[in-house]
VOSE-217649 format. One line per 2 residues: their letters; for each residue z, y, x of N, C-alpha, C. Coordinates in steps of 0.05 Angstrom, whole numbers, always signed. Layout:
BEGIN
A) Z Y X Z Y X Z Y X  ...
This chain:
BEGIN
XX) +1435 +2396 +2191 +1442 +2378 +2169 +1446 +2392 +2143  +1457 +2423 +2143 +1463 +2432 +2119 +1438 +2440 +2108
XX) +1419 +2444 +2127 +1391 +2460 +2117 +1386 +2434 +2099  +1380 +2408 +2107 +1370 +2392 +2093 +1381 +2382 +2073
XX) +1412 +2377 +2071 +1423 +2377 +2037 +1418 +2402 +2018  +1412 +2426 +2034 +1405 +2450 +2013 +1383 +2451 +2003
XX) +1370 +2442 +2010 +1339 +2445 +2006 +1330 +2426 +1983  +1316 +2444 +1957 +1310 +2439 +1934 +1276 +2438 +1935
XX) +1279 +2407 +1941 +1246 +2398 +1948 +1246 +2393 +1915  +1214 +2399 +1916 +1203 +2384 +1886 +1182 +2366 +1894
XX) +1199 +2345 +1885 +1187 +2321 +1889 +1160 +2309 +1872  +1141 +2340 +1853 +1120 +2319 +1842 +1099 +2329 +1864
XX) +1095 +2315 +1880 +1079 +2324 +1910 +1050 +2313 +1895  +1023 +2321 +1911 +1027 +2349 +1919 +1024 +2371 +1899
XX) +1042 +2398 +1921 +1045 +2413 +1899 +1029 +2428 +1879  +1002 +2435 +1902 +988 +2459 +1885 +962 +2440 +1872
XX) +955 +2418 +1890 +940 +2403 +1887 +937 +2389 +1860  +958 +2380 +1862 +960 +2360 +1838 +971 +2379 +1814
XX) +985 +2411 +1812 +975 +2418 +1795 +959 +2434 +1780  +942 +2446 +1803 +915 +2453 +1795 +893 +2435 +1786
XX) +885 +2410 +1798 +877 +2388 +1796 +882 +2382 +1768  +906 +2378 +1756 +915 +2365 +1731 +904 +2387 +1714
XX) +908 +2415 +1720 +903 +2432 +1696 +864 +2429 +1694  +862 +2426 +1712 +813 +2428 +1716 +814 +2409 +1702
XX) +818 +2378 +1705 +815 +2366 +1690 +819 +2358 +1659  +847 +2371 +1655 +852 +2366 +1628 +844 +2377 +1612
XX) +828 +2409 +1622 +813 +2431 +1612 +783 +2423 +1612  +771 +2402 +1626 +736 +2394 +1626 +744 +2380 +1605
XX) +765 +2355 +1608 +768 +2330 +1590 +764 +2347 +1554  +776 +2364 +1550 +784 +2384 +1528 +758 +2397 +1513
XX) +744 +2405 +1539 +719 +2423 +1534 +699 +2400 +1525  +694 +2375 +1532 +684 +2360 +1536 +681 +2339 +1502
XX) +710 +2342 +1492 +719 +2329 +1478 +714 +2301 +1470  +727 +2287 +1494 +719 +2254 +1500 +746 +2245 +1494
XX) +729 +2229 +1475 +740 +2208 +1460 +738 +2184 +1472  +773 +2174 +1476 +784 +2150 +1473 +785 +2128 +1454
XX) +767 +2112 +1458 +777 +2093 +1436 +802 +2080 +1441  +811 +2072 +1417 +838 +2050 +1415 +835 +2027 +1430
XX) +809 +2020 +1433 +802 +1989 +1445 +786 +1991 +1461  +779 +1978 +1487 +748 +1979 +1496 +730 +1957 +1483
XX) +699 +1970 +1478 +690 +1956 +1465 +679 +1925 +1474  +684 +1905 +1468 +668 +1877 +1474 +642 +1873 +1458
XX) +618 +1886 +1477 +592 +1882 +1471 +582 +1849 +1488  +591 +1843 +1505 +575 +1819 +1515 +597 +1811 +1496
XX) +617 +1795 +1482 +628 +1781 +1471 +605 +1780 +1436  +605 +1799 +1428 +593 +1805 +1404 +563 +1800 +1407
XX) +553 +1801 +1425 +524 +1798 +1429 +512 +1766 +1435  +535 +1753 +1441 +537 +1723 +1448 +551 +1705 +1434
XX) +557 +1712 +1406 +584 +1691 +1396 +576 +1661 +1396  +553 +1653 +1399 +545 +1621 +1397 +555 +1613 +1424
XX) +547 +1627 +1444 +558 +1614 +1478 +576 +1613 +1483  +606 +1626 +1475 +627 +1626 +1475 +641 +1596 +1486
XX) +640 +1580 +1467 +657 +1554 +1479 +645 +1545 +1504  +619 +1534 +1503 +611 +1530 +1535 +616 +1555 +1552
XX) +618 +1587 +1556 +624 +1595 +1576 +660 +1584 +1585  +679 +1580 +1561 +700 +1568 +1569 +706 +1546 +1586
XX) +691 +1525 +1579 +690 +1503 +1595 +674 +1511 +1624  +658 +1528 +1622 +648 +1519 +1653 +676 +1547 +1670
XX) +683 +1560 +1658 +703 +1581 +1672 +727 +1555 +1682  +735 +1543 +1666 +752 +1520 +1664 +748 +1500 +1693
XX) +727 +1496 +1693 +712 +1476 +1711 +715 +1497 +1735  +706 +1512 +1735 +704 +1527 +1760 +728 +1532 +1769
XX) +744 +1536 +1754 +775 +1545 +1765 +779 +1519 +1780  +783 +1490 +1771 +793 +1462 +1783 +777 +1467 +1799
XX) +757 +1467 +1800 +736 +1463 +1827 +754 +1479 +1848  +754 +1506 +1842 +771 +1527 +1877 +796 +1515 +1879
XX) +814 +1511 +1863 +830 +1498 +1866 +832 +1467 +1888  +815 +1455 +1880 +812 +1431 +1890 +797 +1439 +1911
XX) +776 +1455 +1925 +766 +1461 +1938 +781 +1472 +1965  +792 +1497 +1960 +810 +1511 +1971 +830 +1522 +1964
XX) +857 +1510 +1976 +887 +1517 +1954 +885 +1551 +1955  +902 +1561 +1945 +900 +1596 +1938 +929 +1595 +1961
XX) +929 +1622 +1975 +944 +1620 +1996 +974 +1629 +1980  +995 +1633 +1998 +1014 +1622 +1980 +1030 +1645 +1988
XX) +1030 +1670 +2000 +1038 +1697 +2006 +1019 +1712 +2016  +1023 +1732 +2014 +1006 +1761 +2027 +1004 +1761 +2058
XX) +984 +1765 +2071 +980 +1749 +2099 +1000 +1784 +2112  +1003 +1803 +2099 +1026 +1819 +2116 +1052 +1811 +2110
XX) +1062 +1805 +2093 +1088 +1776 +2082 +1096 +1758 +2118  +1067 +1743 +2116 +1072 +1723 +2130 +1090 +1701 +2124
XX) +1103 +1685 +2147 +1114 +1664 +2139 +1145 +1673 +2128  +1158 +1691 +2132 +1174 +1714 +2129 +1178 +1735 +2123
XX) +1184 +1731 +2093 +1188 +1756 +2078 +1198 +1781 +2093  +1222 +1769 +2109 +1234 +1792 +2120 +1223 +1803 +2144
XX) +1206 +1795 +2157 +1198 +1803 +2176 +1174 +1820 +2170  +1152 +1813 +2145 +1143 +1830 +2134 +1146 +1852 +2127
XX) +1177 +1852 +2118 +1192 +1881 +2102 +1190 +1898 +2131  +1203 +1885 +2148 +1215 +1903 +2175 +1189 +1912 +2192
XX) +1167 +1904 +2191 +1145 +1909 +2206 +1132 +1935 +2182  +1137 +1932 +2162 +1125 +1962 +2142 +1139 +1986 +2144
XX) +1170 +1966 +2143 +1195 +1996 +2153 +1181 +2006 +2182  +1184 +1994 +2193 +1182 +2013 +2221 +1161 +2025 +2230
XX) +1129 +2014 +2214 +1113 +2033 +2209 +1115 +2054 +2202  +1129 +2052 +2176 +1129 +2078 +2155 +1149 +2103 +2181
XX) +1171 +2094 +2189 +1180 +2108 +2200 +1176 +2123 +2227  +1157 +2105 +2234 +1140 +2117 +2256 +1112 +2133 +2245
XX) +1109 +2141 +2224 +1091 +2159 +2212 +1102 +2188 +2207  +1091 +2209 +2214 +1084 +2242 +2224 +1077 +2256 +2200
XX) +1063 +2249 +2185 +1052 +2265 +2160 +1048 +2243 +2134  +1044 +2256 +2114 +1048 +2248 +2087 +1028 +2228 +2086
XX) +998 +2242 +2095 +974 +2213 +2094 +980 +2197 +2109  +996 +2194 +2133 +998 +2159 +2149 +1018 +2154 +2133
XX) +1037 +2162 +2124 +1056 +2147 +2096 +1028 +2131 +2081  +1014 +2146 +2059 +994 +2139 +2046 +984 +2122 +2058
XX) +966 +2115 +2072 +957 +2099 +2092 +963 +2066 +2091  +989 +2076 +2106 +995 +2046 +2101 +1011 +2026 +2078
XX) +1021 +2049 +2061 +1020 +2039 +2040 +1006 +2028 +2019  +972 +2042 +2020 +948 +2024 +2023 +939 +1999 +2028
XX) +945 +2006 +2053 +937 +1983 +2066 +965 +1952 +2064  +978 +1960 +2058 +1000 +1939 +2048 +990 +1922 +2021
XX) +990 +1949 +2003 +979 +1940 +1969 +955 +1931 +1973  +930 +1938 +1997 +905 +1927 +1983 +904 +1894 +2006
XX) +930 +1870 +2021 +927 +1867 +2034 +932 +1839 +2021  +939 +1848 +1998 +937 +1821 +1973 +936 +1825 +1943
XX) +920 +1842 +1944 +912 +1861 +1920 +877 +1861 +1919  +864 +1862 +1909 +833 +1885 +1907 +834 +1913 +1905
XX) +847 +1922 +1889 +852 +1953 +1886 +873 +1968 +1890  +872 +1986 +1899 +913 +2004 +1902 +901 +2029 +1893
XX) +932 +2044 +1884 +923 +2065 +1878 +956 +2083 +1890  +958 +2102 +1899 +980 +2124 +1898 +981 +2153 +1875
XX) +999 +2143 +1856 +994 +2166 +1844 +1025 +2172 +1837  +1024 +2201 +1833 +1043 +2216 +1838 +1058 +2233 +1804
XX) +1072 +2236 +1805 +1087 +2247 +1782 +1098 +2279 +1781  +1081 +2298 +1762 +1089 +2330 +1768 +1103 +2334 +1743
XX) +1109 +2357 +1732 +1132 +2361 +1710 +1116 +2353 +1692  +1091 +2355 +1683 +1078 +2352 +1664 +1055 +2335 +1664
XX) +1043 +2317 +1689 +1021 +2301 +1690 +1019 +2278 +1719  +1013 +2257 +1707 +1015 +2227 +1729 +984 +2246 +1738
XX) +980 +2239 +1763 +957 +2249 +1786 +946 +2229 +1799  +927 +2226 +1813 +913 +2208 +1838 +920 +2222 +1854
XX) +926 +2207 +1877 +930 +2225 +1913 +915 +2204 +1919  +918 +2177 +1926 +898 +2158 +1940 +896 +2131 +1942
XX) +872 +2120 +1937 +866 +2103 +1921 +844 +2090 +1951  +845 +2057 +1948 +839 +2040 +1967 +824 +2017 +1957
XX) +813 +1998 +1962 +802 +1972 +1947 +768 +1980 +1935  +768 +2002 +1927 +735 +2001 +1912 +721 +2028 +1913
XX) +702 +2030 +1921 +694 +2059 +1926 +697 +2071 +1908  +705 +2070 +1878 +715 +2085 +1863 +741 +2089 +1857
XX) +759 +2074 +1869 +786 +2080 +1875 +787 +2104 +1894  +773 +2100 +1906 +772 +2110 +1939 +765 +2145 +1936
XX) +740 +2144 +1915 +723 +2169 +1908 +731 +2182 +1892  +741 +2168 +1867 +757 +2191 +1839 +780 +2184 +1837
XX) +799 +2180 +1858 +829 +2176 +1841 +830 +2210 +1838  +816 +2232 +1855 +835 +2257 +1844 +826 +2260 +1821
XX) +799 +2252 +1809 +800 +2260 +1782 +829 +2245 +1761  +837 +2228 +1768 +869 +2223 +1743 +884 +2247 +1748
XX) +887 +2242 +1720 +908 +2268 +1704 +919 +2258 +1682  +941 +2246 +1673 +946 +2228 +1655 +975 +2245 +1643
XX) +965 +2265 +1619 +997 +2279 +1611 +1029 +2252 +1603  +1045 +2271 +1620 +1069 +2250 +1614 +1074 +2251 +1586
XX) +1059 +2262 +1562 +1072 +2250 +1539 +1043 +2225 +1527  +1025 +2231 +1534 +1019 +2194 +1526 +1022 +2178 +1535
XX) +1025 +2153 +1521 +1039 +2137 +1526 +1022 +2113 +1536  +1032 +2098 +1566 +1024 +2084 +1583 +1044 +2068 +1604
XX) +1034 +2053 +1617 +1048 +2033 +1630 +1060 +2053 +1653  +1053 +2072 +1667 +1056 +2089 +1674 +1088 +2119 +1669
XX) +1080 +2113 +1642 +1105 +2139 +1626 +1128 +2110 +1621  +1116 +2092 +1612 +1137 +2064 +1623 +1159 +2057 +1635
XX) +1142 +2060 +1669 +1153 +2058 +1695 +1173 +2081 +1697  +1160 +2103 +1682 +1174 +2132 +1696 +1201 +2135 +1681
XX) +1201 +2127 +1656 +1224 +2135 +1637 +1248 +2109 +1645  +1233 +2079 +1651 +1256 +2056 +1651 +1264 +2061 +1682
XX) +1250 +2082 +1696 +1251 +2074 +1726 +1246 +2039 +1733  +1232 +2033 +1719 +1225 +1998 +1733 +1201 +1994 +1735
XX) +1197 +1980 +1749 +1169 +1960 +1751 +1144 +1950 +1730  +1134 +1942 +1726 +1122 +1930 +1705 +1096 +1914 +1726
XX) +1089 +1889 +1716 +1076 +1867 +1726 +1065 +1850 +1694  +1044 +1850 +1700 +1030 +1835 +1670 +1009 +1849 +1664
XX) +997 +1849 +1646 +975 +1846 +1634 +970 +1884 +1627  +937 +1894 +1620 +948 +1929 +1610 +962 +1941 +1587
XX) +957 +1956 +1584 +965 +1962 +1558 +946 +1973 +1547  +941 +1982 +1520 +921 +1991 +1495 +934 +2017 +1484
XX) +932 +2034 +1510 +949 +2057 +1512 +936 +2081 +1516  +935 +2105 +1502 +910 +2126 +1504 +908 +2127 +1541
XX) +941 +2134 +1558 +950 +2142 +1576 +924 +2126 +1593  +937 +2087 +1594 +921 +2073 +1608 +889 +2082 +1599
XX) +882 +2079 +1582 +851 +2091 +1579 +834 +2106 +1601  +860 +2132 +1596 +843 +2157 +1614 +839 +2144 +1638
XX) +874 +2134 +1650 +867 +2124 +1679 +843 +2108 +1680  +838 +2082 +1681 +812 +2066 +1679 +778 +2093 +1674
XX) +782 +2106 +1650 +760 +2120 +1654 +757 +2146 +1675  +774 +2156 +1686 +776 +2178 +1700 +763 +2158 +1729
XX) +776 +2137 +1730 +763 +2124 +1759 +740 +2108 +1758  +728 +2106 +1724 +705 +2092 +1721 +703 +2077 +1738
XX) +723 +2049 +1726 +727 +2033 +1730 +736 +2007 +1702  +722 +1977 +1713 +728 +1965 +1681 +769 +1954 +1691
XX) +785 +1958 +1666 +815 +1954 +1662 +807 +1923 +1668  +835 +1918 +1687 +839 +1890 +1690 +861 +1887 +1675
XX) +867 +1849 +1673 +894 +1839 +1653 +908 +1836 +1680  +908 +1844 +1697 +937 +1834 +1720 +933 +1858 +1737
XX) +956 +1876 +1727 +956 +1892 +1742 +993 +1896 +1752  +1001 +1910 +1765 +1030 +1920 +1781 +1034 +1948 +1784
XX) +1061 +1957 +1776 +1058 +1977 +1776 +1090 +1983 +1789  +1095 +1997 +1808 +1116 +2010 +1820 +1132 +2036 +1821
XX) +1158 +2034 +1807 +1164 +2066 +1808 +1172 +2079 +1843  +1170 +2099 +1852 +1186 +2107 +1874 +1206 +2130 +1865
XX) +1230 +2130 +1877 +1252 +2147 +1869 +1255 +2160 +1891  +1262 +2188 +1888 +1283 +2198 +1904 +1304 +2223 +1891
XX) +1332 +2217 +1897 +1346 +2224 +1885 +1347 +2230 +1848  +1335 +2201 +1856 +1344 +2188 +1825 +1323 +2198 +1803
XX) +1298 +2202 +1811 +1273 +2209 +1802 +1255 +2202 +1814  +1230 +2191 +1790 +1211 +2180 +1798 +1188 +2202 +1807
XX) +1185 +2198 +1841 +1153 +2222 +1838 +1138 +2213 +1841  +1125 +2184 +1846 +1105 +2164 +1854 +1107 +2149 +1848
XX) +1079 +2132 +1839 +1083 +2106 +1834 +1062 +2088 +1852  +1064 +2062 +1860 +1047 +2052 +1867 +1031 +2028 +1852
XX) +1002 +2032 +1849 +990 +2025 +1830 +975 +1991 +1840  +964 +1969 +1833 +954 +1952 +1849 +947 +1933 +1820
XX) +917 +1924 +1825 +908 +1903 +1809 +891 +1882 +1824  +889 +1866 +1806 +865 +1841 +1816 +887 +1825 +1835
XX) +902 +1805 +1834 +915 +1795 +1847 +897 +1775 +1870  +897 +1777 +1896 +869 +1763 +1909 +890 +1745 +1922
XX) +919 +1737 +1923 +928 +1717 +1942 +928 +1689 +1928  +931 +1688 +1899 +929 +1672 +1884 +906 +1676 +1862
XX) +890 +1685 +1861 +861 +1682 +1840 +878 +1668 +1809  +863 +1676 +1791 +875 +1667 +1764 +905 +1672 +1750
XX) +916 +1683 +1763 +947 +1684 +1767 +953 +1708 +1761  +970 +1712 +1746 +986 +1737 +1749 +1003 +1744 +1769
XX) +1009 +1762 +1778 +1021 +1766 +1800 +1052 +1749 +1797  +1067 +1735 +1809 +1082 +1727 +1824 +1108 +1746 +1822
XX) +1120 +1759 +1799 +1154 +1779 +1810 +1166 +1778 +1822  +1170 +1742 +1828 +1196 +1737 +1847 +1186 +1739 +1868
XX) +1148 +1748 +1881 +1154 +1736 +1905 +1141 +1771 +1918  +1125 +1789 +1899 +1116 +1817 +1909 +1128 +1833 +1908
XX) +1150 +1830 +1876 +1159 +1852 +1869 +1179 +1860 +1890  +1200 +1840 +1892 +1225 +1852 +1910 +1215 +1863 +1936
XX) +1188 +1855 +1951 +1175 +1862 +1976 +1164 +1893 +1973  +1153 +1902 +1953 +1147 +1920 +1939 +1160 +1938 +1936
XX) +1189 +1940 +1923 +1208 +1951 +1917 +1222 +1961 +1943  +1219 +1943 +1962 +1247 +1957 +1993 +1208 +1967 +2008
XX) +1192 +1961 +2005 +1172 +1978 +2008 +1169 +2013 +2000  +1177 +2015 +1969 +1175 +2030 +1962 +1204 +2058 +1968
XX) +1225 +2041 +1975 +1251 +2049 +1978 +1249 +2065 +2012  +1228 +2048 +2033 +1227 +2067 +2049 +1208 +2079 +2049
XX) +1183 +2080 +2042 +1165 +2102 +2030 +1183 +2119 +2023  +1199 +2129 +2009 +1211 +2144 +1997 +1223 +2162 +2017
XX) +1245 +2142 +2032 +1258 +2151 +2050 +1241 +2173 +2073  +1218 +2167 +2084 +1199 +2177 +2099 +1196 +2200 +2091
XX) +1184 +2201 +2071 +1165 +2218 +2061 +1187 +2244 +2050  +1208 +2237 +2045 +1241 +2252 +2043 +1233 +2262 +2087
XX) +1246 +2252 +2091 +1241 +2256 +2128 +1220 +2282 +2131  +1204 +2269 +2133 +1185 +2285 +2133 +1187 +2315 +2118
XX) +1189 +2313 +2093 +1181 +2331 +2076 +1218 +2353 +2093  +1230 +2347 +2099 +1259 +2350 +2111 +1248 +2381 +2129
XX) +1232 +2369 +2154 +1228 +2382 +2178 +1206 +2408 +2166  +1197 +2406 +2141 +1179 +2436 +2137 +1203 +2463 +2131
């Protein structure tokens, strides 16, 4: 017991990975000298300004149509009819997990199980990282290219400084930029973002966009976040466990 209160883990995992990783990248990005724009550009918007109102109306139409068609389901099918039984079936996964990737894993597989995209990324003294990414083969293929320095500013340096959540729309943030281009991938308006703590510091976050339980919708606070959050609280705890027994 004393070994494990003594023990001065550094929590921006992984260690050498993520910061070797962060330094290759931030040194190509540099050599490279790629430029961020302030905005992404809207070329189909500008190339089309007469079609504009009719593409509204038929987006419009199409939405009543699924709606009326097929209602949008009304929790995350790992939720179930029971929030709480959801929570307790992830706890006891997580805790029945051996190494850091079945943590990862199913924390994945949680976020992408009413989500399209997940991402796990991690926090080192000096740069947000990819460890592992689920939903799109380019989630899947370049999260290690992210390297996002903790001083620009993003929904991300956000999460890490308020220690909270954030749910809504992106931001127009150099930070968010890189992420989106490092995974070449187009930024969605509904995305979630999760801090994880341990001992009162954030070293992970969990990342998740495209809301697929409700289509059109922004995600739901009252009904993911708190599921999310005692999600993320035993992730934490585990991965503490774990990291314990080296």
């Amino acid at each position: 017991m004393k070994r494990s209160q003594n023990l001065e883990f550094d929590f921006t995992l992984p260690h050498e990975f993520s910061a070797r990783r962060a330094r290759e990248v931030a040194l190509q990005r540099e050599k490279e000298k790629t430029h961020i724009p302030s905005e992404p550009p809207q070329k189909q918007e500008e190339a089309s300004p007469k079609k504009e109102p009719s593409q509204k109306i038929s987006l419009k139409k199409k939405k009543l149509k699924f709606i009326n068609e097929k209602p949008p389901l009304t929790s995350p099918p790992s939720m179930g009819g029971d929030k709480g039984d959801g929570v307790k079936k992830i706890i006891e996964a997580l805790q029945a997990a051996k190494t850091k990737e079945e943590l990862a894993s199913i924390i994945l597989d949680e976020l992408t199980s009413f989500f399209e995209r997940a991402a796990l990324l991690l926090v080192t003294r000096t740069y947000i990282v990819g460890w592992r990414g689920a939903g799109s083969p380019e989630f899947s293929h370049n999260i290690a290219n992210v390297s996002i320095p903790l001083v620009d500013e993003s929904v991300f340096k956000y999460c890490i400084e308020k220690q909270n959540h954030y749910t809504g729309m992106w931001n127009h943030k150099h930070g968010d930029h890189l992420f989106y281009e490092s995974l070449g991938v187009t930024r969605t308006d509904d995305i979630t973002v999760i801090p994880v703590l341990i001992k009162k510091k954030v070293f992970a976050l969990f990342y998740a966009d495209n809301y697929k339980v409700n289509p059109h919708h922004i995600t739901s606070s009252d009904t993911e976040t708190p599921h999310l959050q005692k999600v993320a609280e035993a992730f934490a705890h585990n991965i503490y466990r774990i990291m314990s027994k080296k």
